[in-house]
LUMVODREN-976903 format. One record per residue: x, y, z of N, C-alpha, C, O, CB in turn; residue number from 1; residue in one letter. Coordinates in Angstrom, 2 decimals. Glycine has a CB too. Example, Ala and Ser with C-alpha at 12.3 -4.5 7.8 and 13.67 -1.06 7.14 Angstrom:
<atoms>
nc1,nc2,nc3,cac1,cac2,cac3,cc1,cc2,cc3,oc1,oc2,oc3,cbc1,cbc2,cbc3,pos,code
13.19,-5.69,7.80,12.30,-4.50,7.80,13.20,-3.30,7.80,14.24,-3.32,8.46,11.31,-4.47,9.05,1,A $
12.85,-2.25,7.08,13.67,-1.06,7.14,12.90,0.03,7.87,13.41,1.14,8.04,14.08,-0.60,5.72,2,S $
</atoms>
This chain:
<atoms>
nc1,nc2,nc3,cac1,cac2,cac3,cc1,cc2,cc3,oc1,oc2,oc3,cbc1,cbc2,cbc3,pos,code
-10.47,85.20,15.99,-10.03,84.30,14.93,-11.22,83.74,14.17,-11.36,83.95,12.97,-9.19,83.16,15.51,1,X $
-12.08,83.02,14.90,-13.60,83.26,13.91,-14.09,84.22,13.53,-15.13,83.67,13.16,-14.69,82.92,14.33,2,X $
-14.29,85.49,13.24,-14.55,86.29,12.63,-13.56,86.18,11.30,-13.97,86.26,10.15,-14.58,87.35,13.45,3,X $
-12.40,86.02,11.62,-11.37,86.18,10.09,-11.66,84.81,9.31,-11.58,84.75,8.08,-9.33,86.29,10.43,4,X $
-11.94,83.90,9.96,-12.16,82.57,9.55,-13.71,82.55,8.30,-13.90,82.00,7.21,-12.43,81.61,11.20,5,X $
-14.40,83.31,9.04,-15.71,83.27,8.23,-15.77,84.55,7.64,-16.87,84.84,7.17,-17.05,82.98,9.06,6,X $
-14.50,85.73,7.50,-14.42,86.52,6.29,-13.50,85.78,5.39,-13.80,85.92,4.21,-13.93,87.95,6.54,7,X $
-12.49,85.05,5.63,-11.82,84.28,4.49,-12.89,83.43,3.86,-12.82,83.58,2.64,-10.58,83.35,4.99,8,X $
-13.76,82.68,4.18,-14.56,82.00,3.50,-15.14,82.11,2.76,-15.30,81.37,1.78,-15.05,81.69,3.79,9,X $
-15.87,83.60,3.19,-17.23,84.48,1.93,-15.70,84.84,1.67,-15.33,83.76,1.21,-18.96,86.12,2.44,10,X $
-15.16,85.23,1.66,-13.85,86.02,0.61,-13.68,84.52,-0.69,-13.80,84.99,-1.82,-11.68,86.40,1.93,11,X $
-13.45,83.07,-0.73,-13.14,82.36,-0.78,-14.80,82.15,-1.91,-14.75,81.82,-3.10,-12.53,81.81,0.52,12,X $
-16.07,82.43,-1.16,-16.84,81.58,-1.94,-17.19,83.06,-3.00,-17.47,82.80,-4.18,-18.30,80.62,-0.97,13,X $
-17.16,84.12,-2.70,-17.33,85.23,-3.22,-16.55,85.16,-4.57,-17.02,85.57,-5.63,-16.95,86.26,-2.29,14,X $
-15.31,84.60,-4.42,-14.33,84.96,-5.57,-14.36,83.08,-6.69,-14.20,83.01,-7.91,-12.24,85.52,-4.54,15,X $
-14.53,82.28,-6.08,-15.45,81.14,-6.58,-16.70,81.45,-7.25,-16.76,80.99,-8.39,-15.84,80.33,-5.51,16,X $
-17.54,81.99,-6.93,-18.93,81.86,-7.54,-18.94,83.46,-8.27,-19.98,84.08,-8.51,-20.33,81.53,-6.19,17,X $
-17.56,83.93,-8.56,-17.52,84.55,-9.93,-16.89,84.41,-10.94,-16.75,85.14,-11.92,-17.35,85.46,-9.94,18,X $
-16.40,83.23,-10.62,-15.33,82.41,-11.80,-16.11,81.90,-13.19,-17.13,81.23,-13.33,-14.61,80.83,-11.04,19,X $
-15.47,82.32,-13.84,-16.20,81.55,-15.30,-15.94,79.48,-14.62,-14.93,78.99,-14.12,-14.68,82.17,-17.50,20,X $
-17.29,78.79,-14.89,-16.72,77.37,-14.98,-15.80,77.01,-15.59,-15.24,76.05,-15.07,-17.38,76.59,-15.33,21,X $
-15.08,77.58,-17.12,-14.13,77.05,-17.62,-12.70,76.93,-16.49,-12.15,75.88,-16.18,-13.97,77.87,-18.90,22,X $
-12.31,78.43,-15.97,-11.03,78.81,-15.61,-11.94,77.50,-14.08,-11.80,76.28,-13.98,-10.42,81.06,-15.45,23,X $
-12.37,77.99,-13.63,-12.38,76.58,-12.57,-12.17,75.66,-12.70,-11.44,75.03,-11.94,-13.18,76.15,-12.08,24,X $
-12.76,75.17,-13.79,-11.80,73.72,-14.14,-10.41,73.53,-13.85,-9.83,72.74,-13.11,-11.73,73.43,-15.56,25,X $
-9.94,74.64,-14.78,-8.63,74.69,-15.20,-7.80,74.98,-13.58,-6.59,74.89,-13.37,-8.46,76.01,-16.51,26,X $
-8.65,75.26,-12.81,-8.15,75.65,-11.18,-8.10,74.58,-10.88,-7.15,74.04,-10.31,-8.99,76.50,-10.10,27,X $
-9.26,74.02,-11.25,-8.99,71.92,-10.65,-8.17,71.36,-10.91,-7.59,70.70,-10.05,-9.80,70.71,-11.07,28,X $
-7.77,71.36,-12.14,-6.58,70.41,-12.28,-5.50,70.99,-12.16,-4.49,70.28,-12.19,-6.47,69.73,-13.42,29,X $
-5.30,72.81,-11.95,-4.01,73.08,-11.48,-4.09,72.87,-9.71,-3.25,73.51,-9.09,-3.57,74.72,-12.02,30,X $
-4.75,72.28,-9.14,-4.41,72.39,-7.97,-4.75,70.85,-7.81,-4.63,70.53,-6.62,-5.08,73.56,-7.12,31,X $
-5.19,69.71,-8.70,-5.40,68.44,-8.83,-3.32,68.21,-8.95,-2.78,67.51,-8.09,-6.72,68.01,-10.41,32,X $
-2.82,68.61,-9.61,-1.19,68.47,-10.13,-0.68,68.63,-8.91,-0.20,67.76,-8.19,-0.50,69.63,-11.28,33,X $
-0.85,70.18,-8.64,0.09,70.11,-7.05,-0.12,69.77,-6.05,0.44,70.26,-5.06,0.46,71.01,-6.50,34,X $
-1.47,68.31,-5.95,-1.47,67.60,-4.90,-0.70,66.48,-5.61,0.25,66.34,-4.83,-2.86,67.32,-4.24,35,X $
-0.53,65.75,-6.42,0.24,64.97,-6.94,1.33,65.35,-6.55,1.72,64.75,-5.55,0.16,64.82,-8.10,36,X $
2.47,66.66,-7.23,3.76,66.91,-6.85,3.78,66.59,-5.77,4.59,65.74,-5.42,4.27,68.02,-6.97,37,X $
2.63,67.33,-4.58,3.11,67.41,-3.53,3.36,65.85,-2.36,4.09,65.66,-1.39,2.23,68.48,-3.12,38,X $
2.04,64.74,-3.30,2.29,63.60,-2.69,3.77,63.21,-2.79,4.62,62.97,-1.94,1.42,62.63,-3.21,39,X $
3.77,63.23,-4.18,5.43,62.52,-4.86,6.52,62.86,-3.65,7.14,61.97,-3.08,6.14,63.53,-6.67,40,X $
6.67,64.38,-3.31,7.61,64.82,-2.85,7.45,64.02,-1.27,8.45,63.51,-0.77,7.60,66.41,-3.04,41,X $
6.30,63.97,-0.65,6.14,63.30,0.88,6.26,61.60,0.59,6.67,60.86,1.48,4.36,63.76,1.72,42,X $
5.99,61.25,-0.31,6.27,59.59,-0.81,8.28,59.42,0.05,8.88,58.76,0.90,6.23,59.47,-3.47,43,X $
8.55,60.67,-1.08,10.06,60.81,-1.43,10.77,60.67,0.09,11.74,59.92,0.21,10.43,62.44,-2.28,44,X $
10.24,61.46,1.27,10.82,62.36,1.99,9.86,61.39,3.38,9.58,61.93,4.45,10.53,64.27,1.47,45,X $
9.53,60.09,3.07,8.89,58.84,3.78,7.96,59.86,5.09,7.97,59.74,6.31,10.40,57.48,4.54,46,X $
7.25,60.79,4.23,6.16,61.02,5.01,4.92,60.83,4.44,4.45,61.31,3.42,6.20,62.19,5.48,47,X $
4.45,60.02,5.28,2.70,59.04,4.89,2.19,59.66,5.00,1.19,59.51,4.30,1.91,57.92,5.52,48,X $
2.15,60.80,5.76,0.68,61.43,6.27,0.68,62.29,5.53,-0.36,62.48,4.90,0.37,61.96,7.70,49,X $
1.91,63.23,5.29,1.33,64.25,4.42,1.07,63.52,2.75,0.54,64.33,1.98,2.50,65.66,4.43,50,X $
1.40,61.97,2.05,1.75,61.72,1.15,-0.02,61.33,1.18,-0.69,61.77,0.25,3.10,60.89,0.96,51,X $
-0.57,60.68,2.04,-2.24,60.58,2.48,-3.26,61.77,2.18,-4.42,61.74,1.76,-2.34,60.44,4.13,52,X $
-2.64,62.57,2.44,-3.37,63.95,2.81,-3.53,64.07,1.11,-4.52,63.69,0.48,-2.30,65.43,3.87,53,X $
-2.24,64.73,0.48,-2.51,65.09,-1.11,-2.98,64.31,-1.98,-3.37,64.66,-3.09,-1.49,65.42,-1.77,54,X $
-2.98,62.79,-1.39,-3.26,61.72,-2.33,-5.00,61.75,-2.08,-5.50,62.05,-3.16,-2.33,60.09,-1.90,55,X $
-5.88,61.58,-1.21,-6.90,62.01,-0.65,-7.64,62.93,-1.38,-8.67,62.77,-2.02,-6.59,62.43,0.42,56,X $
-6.61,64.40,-1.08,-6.77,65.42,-1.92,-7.66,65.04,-3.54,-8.82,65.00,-3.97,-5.23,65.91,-2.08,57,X $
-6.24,64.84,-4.00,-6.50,64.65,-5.33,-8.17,63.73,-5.39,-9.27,64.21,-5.67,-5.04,63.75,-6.00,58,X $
-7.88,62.55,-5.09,-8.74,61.72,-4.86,-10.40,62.49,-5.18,-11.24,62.25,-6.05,-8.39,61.21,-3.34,59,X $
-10.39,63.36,-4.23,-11.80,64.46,-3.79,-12.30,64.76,-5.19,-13.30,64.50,-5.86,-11.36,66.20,-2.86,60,X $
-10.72,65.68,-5.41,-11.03,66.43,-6.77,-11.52,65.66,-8.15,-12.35,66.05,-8.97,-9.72,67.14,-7.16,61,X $
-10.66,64.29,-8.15,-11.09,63.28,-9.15,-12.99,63.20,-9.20,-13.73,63.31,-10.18,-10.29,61.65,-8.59,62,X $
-13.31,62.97,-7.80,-14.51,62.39,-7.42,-15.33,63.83,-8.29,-16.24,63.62,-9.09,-14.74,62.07,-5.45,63,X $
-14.82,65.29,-7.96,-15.96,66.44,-8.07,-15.80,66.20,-9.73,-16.81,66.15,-10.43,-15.56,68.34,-7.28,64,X $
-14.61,66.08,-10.24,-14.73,66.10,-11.82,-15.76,65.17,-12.30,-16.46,65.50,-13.27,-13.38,65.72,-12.54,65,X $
-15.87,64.38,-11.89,-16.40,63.00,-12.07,-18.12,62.81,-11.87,-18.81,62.16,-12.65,-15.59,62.08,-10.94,66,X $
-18.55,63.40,-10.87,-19.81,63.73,-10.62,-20.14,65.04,-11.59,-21.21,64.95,-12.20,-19.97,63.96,-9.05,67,X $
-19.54,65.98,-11.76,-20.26,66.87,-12.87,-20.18,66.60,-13.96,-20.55,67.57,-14.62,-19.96,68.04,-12.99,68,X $
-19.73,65.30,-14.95,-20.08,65.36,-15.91,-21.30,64.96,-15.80,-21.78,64.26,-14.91,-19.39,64.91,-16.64,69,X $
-21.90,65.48,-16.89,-23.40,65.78,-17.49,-23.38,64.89,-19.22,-23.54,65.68,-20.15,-23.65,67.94,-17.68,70,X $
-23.24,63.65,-19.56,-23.46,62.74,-20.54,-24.73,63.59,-21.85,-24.79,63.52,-23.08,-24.09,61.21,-19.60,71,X $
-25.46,64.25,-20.98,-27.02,64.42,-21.92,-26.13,65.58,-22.48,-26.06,65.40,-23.69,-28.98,64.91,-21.00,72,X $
-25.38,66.73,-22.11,-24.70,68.02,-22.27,-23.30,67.94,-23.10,-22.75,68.97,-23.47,-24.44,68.60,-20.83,73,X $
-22.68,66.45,-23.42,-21.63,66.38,-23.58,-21.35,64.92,-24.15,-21.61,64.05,-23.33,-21.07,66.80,-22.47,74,X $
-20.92,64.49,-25.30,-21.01,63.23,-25.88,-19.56,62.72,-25.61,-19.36,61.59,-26.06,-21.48,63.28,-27.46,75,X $
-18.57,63.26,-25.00,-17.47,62.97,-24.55,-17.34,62.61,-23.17,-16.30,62.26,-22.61,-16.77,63.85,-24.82,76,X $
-18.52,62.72,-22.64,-19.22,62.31,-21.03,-18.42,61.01,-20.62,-17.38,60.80,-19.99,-21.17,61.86,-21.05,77,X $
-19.23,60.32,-21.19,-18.61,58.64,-21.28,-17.03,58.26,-21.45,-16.76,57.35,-20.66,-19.26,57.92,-22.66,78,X $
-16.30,58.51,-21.95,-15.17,58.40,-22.19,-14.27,58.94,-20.86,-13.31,58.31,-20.42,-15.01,59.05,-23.47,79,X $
-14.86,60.51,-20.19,-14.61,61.47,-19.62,-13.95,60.28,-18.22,-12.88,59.93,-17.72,-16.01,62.64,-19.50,80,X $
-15.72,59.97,-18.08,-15.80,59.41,-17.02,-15.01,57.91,-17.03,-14.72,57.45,-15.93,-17.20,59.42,-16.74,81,X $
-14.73,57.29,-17.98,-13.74,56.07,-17.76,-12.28,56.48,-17.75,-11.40,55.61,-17.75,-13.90,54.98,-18.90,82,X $
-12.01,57.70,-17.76,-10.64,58.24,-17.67,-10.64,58.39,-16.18,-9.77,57.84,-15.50,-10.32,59.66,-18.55,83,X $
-11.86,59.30,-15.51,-11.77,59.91,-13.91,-11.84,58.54,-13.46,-11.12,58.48,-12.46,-13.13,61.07,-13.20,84,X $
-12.45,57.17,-13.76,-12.56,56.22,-12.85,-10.77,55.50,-12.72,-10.16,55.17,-11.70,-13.89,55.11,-13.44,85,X $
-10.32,55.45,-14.19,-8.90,54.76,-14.18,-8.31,55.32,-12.76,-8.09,54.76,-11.68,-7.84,55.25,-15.64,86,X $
-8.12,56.88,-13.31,-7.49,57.77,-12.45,-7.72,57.73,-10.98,-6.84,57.87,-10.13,-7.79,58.96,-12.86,87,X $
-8.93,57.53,-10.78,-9.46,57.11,-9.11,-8.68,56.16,-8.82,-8.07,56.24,-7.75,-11.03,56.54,-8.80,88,X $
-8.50,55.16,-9.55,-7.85,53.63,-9.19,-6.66,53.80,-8.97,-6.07,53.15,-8.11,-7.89,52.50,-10.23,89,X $
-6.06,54.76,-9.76,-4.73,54.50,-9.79,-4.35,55.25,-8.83,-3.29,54.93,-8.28,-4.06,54.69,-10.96,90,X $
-5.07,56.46,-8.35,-4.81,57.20,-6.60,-4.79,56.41,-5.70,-3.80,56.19,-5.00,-5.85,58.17,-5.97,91,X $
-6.00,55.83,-5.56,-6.44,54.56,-4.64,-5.22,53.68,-4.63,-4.58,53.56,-3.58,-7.81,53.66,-5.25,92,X $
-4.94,53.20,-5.44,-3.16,52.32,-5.35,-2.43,52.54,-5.08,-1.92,51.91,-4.16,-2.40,51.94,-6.05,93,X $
-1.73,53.71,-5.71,-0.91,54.84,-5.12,-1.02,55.48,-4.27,-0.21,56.41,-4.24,-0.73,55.58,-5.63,94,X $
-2.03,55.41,-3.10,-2.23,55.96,-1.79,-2.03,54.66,-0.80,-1.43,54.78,0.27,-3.77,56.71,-1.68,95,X $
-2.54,53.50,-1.21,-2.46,52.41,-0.65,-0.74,51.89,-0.43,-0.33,51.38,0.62,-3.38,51.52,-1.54,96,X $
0.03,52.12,-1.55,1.90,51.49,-1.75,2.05,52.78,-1.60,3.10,52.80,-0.95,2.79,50.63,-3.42,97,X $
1.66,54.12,-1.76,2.27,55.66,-1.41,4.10,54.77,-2.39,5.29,54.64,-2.08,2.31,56.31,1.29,98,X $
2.96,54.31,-3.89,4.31,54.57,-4.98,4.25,55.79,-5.90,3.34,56.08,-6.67,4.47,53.30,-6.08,99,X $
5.45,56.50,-5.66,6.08,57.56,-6.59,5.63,57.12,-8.12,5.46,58.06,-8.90,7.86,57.61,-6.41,100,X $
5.46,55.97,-8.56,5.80,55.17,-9.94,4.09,55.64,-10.28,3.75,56.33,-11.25,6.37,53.02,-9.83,101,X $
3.08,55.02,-9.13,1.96,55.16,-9.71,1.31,56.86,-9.50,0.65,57.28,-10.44,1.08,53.97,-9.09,102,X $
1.49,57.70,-8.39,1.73,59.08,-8.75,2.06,59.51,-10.15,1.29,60.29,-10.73,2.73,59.51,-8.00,103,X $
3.09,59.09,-10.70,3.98,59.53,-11.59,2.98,59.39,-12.80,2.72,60.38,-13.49,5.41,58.70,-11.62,104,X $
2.44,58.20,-13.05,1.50,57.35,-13.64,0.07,59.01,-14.23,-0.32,59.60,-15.24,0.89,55.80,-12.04,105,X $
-0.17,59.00,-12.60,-1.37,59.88,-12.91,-1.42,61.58,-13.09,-2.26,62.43,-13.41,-2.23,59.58,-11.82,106,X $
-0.27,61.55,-12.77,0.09,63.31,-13.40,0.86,63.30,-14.79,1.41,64.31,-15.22,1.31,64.31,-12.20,107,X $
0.87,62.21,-15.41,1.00,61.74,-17.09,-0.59,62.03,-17.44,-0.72,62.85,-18.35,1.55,59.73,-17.43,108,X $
-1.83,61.50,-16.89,-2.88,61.53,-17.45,-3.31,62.84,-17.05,-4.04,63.14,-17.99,-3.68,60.45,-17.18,109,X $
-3.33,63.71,-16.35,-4.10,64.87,-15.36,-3.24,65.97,-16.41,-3.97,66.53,-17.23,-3.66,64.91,-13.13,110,X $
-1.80,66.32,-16.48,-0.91,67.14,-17.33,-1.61,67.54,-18.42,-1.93,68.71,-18.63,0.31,66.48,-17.76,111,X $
-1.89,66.53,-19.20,-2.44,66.49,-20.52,-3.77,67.16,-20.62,-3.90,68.17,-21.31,-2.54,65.11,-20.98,112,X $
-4.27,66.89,-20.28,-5.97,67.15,-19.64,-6.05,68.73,-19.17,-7.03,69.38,-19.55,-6.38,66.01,-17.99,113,X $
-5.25,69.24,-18.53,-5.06,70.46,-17.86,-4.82,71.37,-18.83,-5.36,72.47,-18.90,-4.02,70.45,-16.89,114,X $
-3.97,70.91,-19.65,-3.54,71.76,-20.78,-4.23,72.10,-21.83,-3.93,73.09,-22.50,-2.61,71.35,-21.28,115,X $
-5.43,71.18,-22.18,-6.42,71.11,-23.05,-7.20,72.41,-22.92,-7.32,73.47,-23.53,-7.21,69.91,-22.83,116,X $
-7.83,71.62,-21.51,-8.30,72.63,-21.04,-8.27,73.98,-20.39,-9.25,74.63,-20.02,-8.58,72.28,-20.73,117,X $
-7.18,74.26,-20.32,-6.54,75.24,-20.48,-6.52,76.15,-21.76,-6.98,77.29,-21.72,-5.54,74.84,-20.21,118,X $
-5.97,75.61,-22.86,-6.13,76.04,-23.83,-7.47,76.67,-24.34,-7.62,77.74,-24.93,-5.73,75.24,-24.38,119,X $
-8.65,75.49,-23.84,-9.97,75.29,-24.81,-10.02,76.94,-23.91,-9.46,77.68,-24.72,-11.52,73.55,-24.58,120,X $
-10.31,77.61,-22.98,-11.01,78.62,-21.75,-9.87,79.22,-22.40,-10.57,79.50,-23.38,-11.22,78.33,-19.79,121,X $
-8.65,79.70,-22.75,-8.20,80.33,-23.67,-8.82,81.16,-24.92,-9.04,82.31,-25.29,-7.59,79.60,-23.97,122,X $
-8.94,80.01,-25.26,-9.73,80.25,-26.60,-10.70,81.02,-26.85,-10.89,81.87,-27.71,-10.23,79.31,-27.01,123,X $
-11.44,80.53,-25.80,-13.31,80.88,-25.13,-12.99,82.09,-24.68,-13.39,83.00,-25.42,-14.16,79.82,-23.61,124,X $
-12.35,82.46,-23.62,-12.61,83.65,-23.31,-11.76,84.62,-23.89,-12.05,85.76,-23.56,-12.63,83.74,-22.08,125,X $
-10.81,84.51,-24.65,-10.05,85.37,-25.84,-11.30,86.10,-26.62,-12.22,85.66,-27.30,-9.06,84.25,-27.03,126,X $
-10.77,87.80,-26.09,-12.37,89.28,-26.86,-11.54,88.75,-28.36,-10.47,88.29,-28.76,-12.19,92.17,-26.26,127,X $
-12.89,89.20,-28.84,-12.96,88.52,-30.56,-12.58,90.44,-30.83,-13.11,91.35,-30.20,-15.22,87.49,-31.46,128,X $
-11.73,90.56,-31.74,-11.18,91.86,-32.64,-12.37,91.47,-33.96,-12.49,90.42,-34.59,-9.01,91.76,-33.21,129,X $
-13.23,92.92,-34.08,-13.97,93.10,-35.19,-13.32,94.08,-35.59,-12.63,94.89,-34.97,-15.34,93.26,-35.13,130,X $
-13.58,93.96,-36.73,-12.81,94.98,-37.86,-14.16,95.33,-38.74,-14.73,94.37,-39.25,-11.35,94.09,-38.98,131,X $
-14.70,96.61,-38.93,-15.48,96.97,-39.71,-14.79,97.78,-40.75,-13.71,98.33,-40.51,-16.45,97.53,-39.07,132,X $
-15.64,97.90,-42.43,-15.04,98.50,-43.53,-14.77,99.84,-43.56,-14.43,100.45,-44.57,-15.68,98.27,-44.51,133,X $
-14.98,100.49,-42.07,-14.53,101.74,-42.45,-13.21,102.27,-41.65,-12.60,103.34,-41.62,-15.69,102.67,-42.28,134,X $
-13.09,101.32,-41.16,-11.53,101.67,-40.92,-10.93,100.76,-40.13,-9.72,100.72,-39.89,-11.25,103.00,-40.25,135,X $
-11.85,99.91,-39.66,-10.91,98.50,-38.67,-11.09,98.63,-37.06,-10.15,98.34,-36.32,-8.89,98.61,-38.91,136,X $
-12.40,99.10,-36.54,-12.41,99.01,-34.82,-12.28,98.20,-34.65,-12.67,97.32,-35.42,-13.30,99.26,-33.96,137,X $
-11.47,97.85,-33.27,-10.83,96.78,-32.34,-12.33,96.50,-31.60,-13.14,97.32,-32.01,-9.34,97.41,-31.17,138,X $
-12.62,96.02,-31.09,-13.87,95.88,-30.06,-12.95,95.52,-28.90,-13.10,96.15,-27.85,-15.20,94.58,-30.44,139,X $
-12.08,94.66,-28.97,-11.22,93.70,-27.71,-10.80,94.57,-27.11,-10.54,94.22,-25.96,-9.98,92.68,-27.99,140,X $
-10.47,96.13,-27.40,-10.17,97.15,-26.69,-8.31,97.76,-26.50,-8.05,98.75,-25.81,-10.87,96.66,-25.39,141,X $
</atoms>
């Protein structure tokens, strides 16, 4: 079982450390959401521990977003980061009352955000179609 344990891992960091940073992001906050759902649903279903666990979760992920912004790289830094701190708070509360209301609260702010960015790594990694004057090659393939 350790042997499969430490091939899932390099399998795990192997397929991580060939990810474009954009789509990682966009992995963060899709898997930032379904610790939310998944608190909501253990809030719902008066289990603490697992409602601890995803709330935690999230929590982590807030913290990694939060430490990589880079302010000198990004003039939206500042702002970035008084959004990840709200959002910390409002886990932190909502892990503390394990309320559905304040969950609810922070996958209103995380949704939005996901989708952006989503979009923006869309955008970015969408092959650009050149068209030259002699007849229109595709490059995008």
């Amino acid at each position: 079982m350790y042997a499969t344990a430490i091939a899932r891992n390099k399998f795990v960091a192997d397929g991580v450390g060939s990810t474009p940073q954009e789509r990682l992001l966009v992995l963060l906050y899709d898997r930032l959401l379904r610790d939310l759902d998944d608190a909501s649903v253990a809030i719902g279903g008066s289990d603490v521990g697992g409602a601890h666990d995803a709330l935690t979760h999230a929590q982590d992920i807030v913290a990694e977003l939060h430490s990589a912004l880079d302010p000198a790289r990004w003039d939206g830094a500042d702002a970035m980061a008084a959004l990840y701190t709200y959002l910390a708070d409002v886990l932190a509360r909502a892990n503390i009352s394990k309320s559905t209301n304040l969950v609810a609260e922070a996958r209103s702010l995380v949704a939005p955000m996901r989708d952006t960015w989503a979009e923006a790594h869309a955008i970015t990694a969408a092959p650009v179609a050149v068209s030259s004057a002699a007849g229109g090659i595709d490059v995008a393939g």
